[in-house]
C-alpha positions as CSV (number, residue, x, y, z in Angstrom):
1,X,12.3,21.5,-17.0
2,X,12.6,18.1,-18.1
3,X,15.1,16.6,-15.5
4,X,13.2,15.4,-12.6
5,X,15.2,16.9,-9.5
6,X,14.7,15.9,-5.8
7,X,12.9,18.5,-4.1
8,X,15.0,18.2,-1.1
9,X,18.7,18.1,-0.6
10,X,20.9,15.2,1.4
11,X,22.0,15.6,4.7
12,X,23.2,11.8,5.4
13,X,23.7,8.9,3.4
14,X,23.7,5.4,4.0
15,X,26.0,2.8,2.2
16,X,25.3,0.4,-0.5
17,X,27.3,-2.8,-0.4
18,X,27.7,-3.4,-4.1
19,X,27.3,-7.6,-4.7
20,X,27.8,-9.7,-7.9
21,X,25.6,-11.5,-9.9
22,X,27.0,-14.9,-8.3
23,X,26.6,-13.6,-5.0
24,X,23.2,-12.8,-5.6
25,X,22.2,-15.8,-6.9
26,X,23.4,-18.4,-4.2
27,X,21.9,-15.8,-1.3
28,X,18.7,-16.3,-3.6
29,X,18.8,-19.7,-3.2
30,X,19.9,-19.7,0.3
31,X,16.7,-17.7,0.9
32,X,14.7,-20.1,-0.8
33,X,13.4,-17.9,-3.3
34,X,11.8,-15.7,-0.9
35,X,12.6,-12.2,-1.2
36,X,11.4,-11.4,1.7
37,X,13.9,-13.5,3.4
38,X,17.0,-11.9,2.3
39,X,19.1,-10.0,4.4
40,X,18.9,-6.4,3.5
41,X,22.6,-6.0,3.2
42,X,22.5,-7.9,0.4
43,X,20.1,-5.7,-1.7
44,X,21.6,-2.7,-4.1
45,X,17.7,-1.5,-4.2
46,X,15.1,-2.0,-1.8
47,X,11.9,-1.7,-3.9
48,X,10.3,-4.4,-1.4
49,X,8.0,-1.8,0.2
50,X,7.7,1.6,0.4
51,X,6.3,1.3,4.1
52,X,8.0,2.6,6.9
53,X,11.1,2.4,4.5
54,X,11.5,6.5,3.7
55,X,13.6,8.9,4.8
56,X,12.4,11.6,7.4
57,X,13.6,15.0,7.5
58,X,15.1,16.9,9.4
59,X,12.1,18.6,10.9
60,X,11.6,15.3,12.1
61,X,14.3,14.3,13.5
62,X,13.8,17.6,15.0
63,X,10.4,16.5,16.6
64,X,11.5,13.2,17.7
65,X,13.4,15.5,20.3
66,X,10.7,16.8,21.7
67,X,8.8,13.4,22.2
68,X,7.1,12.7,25.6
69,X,7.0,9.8,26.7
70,X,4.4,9.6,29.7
71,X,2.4,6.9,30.0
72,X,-1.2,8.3,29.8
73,X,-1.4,11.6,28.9
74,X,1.1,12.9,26.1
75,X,1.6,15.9,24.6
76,X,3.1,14.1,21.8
77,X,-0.4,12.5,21.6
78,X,-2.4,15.7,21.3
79,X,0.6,17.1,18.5
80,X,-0.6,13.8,17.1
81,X,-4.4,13.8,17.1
82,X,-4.5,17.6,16.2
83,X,-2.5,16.8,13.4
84,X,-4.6,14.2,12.0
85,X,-7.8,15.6,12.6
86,X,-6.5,19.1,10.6
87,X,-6.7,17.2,7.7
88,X,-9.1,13.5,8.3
89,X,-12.0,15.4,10.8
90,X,-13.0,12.4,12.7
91,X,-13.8,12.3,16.3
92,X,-12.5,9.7,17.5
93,X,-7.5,9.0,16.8
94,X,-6.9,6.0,17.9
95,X,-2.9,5.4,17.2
96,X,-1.4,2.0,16.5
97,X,1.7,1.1,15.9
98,X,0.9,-0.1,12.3
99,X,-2.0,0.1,10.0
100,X,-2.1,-4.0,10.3
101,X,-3.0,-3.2,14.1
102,X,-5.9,-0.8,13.1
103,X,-7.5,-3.6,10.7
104,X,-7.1,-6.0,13.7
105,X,-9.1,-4.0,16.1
106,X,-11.5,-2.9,13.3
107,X,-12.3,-6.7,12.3
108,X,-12.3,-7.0,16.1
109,X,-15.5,-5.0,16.1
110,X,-16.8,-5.8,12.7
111,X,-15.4,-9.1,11.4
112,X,-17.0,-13.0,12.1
113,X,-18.0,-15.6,10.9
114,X,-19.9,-15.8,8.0
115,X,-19.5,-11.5,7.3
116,X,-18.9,-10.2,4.2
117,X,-17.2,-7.0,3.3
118,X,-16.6,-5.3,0.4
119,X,-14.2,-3.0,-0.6
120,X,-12.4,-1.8,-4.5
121,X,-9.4,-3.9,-3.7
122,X,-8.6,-5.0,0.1
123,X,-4.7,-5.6,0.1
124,X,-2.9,-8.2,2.3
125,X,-3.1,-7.2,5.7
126,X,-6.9,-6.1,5.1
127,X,-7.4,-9.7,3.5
128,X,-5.6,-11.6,6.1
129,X,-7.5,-10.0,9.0
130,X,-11.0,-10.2,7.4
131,X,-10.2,-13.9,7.2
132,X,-8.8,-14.6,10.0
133,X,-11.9,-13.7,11.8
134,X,-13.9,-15.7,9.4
135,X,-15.3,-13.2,7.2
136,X,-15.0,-13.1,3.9
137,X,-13.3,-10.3,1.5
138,X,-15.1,-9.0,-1.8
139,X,-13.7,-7.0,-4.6
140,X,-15.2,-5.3,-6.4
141,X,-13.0,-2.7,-8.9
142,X,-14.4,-1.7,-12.1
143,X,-13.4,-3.6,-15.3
144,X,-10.8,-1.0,-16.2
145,X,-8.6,-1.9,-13.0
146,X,-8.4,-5.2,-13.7
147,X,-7.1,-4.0,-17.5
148,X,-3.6,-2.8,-16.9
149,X,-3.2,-1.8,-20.4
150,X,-6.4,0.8,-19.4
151,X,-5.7,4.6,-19.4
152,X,-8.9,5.3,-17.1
153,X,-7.4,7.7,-15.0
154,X,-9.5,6.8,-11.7
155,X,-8.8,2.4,-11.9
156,X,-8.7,2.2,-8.6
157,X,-12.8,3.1,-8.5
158,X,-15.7,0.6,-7.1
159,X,-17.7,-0.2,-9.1
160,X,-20.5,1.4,-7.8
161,X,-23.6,-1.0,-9.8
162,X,-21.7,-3.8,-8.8
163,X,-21.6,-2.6,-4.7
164,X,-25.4,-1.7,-5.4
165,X,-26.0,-5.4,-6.8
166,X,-23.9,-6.8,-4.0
167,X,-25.4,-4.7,-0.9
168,X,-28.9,-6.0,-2.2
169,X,-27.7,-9.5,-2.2
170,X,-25.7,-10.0,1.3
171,X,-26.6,-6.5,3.2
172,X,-27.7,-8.3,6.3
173,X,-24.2,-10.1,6.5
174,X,-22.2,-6.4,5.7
175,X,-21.1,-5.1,8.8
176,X,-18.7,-2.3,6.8
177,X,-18.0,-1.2,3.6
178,X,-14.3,-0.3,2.9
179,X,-12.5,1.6,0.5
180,X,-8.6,1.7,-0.3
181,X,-6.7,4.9,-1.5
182,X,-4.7,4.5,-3.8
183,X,-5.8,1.0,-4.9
184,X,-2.9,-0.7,-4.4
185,X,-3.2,-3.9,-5.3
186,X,-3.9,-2.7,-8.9
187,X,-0.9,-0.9,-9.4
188,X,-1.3,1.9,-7.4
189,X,-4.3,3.3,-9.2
190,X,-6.4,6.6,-7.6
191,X,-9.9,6.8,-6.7
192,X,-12.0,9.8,-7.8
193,X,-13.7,11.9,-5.2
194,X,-17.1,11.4,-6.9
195,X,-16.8,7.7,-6.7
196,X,-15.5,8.2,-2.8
197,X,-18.6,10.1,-2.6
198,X,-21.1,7.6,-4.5
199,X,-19.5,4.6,-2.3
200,X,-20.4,6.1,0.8
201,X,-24.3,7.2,-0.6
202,X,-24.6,3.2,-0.8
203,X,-23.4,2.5,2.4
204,X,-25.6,5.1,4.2
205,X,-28.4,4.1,2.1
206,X,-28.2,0.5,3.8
207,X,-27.1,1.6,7.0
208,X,-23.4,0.8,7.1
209,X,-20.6,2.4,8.2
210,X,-18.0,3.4,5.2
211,X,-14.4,2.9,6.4
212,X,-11.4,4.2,4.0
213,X,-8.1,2.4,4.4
214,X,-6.2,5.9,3.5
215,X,-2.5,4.6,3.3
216,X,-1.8,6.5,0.6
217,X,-4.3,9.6,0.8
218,X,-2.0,12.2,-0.4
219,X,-1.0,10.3,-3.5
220,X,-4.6,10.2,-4.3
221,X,-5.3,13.9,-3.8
222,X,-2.7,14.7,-5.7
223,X,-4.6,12.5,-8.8
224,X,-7.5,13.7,-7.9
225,X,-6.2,17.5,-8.4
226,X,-4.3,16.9,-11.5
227,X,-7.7,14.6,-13.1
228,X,-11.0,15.1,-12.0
229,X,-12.9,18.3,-13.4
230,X,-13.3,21.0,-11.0
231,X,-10.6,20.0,-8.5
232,X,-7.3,21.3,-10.4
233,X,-7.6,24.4,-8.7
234,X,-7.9,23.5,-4.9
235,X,-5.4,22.8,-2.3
236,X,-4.3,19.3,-1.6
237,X,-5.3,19.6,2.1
238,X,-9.0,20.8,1.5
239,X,-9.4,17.6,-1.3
240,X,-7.9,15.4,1.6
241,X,-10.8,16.4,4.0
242,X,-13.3,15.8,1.2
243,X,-12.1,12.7,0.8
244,X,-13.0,11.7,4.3
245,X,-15.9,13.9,4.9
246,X,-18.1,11.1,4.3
247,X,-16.9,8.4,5.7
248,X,-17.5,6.8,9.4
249,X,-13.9,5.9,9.9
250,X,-10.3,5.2,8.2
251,X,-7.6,2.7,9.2
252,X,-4.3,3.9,8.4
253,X,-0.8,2.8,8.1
254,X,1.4,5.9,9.6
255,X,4.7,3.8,7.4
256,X,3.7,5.5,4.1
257,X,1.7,8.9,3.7
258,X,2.8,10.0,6.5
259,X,6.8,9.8,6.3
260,X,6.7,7.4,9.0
261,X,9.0,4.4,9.8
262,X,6.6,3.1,12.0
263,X,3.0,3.7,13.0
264,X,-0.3,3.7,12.2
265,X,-4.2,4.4,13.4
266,X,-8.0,3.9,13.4
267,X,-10.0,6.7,13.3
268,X,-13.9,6.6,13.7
269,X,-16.6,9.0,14.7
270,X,-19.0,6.6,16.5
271,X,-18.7,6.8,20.1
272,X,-19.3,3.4,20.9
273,X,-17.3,1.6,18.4
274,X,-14.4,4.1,19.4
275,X,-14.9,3.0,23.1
276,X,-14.8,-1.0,21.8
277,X,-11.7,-0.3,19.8
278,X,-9.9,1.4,23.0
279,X,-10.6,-1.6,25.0
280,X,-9.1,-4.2,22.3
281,X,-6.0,-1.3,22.4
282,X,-5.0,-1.4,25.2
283,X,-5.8,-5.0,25.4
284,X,-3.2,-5.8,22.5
285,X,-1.3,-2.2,21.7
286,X,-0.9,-0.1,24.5
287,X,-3.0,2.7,26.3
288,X,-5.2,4.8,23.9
289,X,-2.8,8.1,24.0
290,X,0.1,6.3,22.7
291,X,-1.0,2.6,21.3
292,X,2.0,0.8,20.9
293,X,4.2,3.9,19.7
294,X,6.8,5.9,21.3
295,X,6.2,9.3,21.9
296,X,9.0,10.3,19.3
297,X,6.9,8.6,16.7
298,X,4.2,10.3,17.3
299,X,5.6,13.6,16.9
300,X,7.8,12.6,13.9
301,X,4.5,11.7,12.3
302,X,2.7,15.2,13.3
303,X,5.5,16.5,11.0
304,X,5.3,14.3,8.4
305,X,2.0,14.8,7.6
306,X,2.5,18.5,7.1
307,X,4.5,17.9,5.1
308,X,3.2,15.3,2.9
309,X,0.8,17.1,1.5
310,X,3.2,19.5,-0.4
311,X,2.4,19.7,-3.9
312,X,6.6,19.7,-4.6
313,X,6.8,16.8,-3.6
314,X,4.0,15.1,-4.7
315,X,4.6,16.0,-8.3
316,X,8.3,15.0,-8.3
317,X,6.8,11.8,-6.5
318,X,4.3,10.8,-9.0
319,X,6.5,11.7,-12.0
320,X,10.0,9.4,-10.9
321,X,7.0,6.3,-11.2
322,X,5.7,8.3,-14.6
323,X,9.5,8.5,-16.1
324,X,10.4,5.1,-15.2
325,X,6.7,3.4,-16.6
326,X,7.4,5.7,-19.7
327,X,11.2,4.2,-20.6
328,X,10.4,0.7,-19.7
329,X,7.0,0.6,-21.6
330,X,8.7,2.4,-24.7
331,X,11.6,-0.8,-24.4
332,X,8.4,-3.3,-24.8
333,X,8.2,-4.2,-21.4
334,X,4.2,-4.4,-20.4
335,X,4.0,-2.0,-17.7
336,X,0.3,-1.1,-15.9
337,X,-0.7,2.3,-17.3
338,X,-0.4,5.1,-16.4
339,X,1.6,5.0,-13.8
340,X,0.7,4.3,-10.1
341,X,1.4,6.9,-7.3
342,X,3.8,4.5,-5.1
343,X,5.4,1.9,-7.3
344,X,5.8,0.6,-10.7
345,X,4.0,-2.7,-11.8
346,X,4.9,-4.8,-14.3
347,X,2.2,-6.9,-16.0
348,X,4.2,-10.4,-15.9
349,X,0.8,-12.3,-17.1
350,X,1.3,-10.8,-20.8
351,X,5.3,-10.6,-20.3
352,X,5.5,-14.3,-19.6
353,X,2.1,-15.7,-21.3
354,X,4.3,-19.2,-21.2
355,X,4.2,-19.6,-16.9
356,X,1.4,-20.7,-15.9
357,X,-0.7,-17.9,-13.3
358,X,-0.2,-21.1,-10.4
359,X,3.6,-21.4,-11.4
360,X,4.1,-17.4,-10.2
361,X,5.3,-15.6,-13.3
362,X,5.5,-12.3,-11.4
363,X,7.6,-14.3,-8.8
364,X,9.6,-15.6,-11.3
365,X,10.6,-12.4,-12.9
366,X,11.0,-10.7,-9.3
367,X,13.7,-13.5,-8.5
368,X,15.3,-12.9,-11.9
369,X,15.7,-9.2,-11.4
370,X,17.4,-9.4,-8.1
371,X,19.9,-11.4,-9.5
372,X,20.6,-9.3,-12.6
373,X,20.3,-6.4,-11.1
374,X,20.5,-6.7,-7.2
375,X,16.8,-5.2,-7.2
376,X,14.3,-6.3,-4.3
377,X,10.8,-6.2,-5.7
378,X,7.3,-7.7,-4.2
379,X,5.0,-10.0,-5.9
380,X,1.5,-9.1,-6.4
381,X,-0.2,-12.0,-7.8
382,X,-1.1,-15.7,-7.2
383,X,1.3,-16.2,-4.4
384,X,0.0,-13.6,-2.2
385,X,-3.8,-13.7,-3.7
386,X,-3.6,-17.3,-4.7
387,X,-4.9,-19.0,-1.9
388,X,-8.7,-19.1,-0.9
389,X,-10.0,-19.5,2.5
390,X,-11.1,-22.8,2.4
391,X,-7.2,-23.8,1.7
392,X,-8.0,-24.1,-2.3
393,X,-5.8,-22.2,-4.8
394,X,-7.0,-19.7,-8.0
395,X,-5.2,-17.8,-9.7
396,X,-5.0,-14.2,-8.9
397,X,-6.8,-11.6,-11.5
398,X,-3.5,-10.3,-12.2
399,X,0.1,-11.5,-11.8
400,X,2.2,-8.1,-11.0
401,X,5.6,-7.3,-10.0
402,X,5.1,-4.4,-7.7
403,X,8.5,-2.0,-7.3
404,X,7.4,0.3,-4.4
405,X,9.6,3.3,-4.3
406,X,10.7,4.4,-0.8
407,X,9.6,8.6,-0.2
408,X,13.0,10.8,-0.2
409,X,15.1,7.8,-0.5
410,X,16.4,7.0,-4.2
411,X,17.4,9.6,-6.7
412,X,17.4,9.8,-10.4
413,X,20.2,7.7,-11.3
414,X,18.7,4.9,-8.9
415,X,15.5,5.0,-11.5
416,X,18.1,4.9,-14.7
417,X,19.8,1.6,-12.7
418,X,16.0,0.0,-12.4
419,X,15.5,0.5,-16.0
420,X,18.5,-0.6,-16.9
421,X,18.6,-3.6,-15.3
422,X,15.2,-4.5,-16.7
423,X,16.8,-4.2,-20.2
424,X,19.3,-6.7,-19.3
425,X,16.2,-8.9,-18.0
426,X,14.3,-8.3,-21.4
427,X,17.4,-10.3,-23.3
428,X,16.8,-13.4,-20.8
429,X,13.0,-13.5,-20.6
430,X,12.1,-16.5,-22.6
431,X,14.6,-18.5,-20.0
432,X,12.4,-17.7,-17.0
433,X,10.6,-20.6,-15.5
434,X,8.0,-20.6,-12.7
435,X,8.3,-21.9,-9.5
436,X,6.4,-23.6,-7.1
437,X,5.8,-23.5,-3.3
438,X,7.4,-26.3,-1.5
439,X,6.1,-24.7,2.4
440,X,3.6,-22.3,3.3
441,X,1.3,-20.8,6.1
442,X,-2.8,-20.4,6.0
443,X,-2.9,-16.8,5.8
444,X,-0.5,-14.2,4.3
445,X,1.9,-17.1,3.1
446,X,4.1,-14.4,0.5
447,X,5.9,-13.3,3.9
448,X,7.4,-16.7,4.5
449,X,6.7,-19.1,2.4
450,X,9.5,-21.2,0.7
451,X,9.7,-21.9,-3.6
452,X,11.3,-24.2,-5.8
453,X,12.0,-23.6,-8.6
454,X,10.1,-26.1,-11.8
């Protein structure tokens, strides 16, 4: 069939407040053109982020009942590990209570001054925790993920030469090498399980632990199954454990391929660097068989990630982000292709070639959108990659607008709306101006910085 259906039906629904286009404007303004600083009462979509933002099911809800909430001890905590471990076989579950915690404990151990550590594409949190302890963050994608026009179907790969090139040239400052799946700061893109495989050959051939930050590992199995010769026939579980076979250790934020609204771990098979991450636990999280989570949480996320890995869902997943890259792309709008597992990105470097990359043209058209439309959307370019360590500013290597769909929480007529209101945008984008910043932080400034607009 050609209509996408939900493969799940609604038990409870949550209302919408429906706002104007005036409305929306002067809380724009009131926000300071931060979209993170609206109130979400005032957004008709929430496109923000699709962590911790789905909907869980009813077998969840289900297993939040059954929670346990000792202290020390939980058998929510062993539901937990066993159901991590059936599918990521490392020795060592340490929960958090957000992937942003595991990357703290893990630069904890790792990170310092004058490190360096390489990875396809680290995101924000990964970024901002590298540099805060004074290491320093590499990327190093191949071409074609930096190409959003590219039909490569793994963009999200290292680029294996350049790691080689790189692990020659600073090896005895690389404490880790890291790996994201799904790449997401370029749109979402998959990594193969050969290049999984070839990264880690380099980092065991110089001695270093390979790490994957597997937010969105199920996404990328599923890509991995429907693209890379030989794997179209296996389960998505079994590519899953391939996928982390060869790695040393995964962080992991619980809030997206795992159905949860909160949550999160570090996993590693070392014994000692598993016993220094349970000290800086229960130092800043909580004691190691619950780390900062309730025992509900845990459970609800034992459940989720059974069921994440169901190929129903997956494909009706990857194919709302597929239909929606596929209408606006055929309207004109330059959309990274093909389409990303989690979100939609719109290329606003070639949309608005007239905003300069330090004036935010991705910002500028994710500001427009949720006035036209009501539409909360994230910025993936100069504003959140902009700003270098030493306080200096370059632009980022793309300017995106990232709409991250929430799992099991829009349906099909919330996609037509999304496209629809990008039509409307297409008749006003030659009046879009860039902005500028007017306040900021030193590190991970999108969440709260303050614009102007030029």
């Amino acid at each position: 069939m050609k209509t996408i259906i939900e493969p799940f039906r609604i038990k409870s629904v949550e209302p919408i407040r429906m706002t104007t286009r005036t409305e929306r404007a002067a809380k724009l303004r009131a926000a300071l053109y931060n979209l993170f600083g609206l109130h979400a009462d005032d957004v008709l979509i929430d496109l923000l982020t699709d962590s911790g933002t789905g909907a869980m099911s009813a077998e969840q809800w289900a297993a939040t009942m059954r929670g346990d909430e000792s202290y020390a001890g939980s058998p929510s905590f062993e539901r937990f590990q066993a159901a991590v471990q059936n599918l990521m076989p490392f020795k060592h579950i340490i929960p958090t209570h957000q992937g942003r915690a595991a990357e703290a404990i893990l630069m904890a151990i790792f990170g310092g001054h004058g490190q360096n550590i390489p990875s396809n594409t680290h995101f924000d949190t990964t970024r901002g925790n590298i540099e805060a302890s004074g290491a320093f963050a590499h990327d190093l994608v191949i071409a074609e993920g930096r190409d959003g026009q590219s039909n490569h179907p793994f963009k999200g790969n290292m680029d294996i030469a350049a790691l080689e090139a790189f692990m020659d040239q600073h090896g005895d400052s690389v404490p880790i090498v890291m790996l994201t799946i799904t790449n997401n700061a370029g749109g979402g893109q998959p990594v193969s399980l050969e290049n999984i495989r070839a990264v880690a050959a380099v980092a065991k051939a110089h001695g270093k632990p390979f790490i994957i930050d597997g937010c969105r590992f199920a996404e990328n199995a599923w890509f991995i199954k429907q693209r890379e010769p030989g794997q179209g026939d296996r389960s998505i579980p079994d590519i899953v454990r391939d996928c982390f076979a060869m790695a040393d250790g995964m962080t992991m934020s619980a809030k997206k391929d795992a159905f949860g609204n909160i949550g999160g771990w570090l996993a590693l098979n070392d014994d000692g660097f598993a016993e220094q991450a349970r000290v800086r636990l229960i130092q800043t999280e909580g004691f190691p068989t619950y780390g900062g989570l309730a025992g509900r949480d845990l459970d609800a996320l034992a459940q989720g990630l059974t069921e994440i890995v169901d190929e129903d869902y997956l494909r009706y997943r990857v194919r709302t982000n597929e239909y929606i890259v596929e209408r606006l792309d055929a309207m004109g709008i330059p959309v990274v292709k093909p389409a990303g597992g989690h979100a939609v990105f719109i290329d606003a470097k070639r949309w608005l070639p007239q905003i300069d990359p330090l004036h935010y043209p991705a910002h500028a058209v994710a500001c427009r959108l949720y006035e036209i439309g009501g539409i909360r959307s994230c910025e993936i370019g100069s504003v959140m990659f902009g700003r270098q360590p030493d306080g200096s500013e370059k632009a980022a290597a793309m300017e995106l607008v990232r709409l991250a769909f929430p799992r099991r929480t829009y349906t099909q007529s919330h996609a037509d709306y999304v496209i629809e209101a990008f039509g409307e945008l297409q008749a006003e984008i030659d009046d879009l101006k860039g902005f500028r910043i007017t306040q900021e932080p030193a590190i991970m400034r999108h969440f709260t910085c303050r614009f102007a607009p030029l």
